[in-house]
N, C-alpha and C positions, 0 to 999 in steps of 0.2 A: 500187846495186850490192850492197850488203850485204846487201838482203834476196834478192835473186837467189841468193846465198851459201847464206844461209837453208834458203832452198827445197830447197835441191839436198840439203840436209842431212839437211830430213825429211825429205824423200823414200827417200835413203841408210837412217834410220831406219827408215822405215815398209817397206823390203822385206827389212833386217836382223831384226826380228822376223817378219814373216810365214813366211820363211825357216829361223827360230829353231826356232818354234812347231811347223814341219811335221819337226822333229827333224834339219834340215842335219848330216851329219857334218864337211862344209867347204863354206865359203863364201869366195870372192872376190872380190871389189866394186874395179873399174873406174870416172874418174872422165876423160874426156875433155872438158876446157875449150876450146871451138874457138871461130874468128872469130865464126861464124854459128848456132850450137849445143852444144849441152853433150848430152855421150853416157854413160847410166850403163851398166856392160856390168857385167851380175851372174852367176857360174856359182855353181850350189848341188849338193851332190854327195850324197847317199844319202839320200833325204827317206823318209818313211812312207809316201806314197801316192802318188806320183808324178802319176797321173793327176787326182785329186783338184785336185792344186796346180795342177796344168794347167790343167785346167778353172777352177777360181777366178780366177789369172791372166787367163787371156783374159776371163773376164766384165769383171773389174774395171777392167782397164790397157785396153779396148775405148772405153771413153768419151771423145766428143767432150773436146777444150780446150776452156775455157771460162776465158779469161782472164779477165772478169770477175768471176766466181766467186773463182777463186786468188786474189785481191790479197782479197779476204777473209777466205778459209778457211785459208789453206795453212797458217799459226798452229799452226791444232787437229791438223794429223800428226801421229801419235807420242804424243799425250795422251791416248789413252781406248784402254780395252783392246776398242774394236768393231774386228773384220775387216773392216769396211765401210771403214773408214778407205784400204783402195787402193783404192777408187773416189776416193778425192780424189786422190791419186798421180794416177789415169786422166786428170784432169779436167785434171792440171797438164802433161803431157807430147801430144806432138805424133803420136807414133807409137810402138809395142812391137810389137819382134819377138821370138818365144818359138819355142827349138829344143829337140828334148830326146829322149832315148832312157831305156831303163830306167834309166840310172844316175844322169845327171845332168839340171840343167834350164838352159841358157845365155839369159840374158834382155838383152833393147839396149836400153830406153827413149832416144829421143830427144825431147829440146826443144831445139825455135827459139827464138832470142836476136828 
């Protein structure tokens, strides 16, 4: 259970900076603990490039789970200043939904328990 905790944390982390980086003027981070899934809902509000982050986004948060993987890697989120790093985030969640118009960009990662 703890490391479940964990998880959810870097994760939290690794889209807090990414977020950071692309110059957020507000950021609000949503944290839904359910029976069957845990839901991160992130809105990021006046970024630099909007499109940019967009695109990056979906490449990244695009990748298969790979649970196997996770119970390895998840550790190293948040530790290395590589953007690559939400590809691991990708790897740990089940589904991402990305909305966004010029202003802001509303993000839902889901994982299954």
């Amino acid at each position: 259970m703890r490391h479940e905790v964990k998880k959810i944390s870097k994760m939290v982390d690794e889209l807090t900076t990414f977020f950071l980086e692309h110059q957020a003027q507000s950021l609000e981070i949503k944290i839904n603990n359910l029976v069957d899934r845990e839901i991160i809902i992130v809105e990021a509000i006046a970024l630099d490039d909007m499109a940019l982050c967009v695109k990056r986004l979906q490449r990244f948060l695009s990748y298969p789970r790979e649970r196997e993987m996770e119970e390895y890697y998840w550790e190293l989120a948040g530790e290395t200043d590589s953007s690559e790093e939400l590809g691991l985030v990708g790897t740990m969640i089940d589904e991402a939904n990305i909305g966004y118009d010029e202003e802001k960009i509303q993000l839902e990662l889901i994982r299954r328990k």
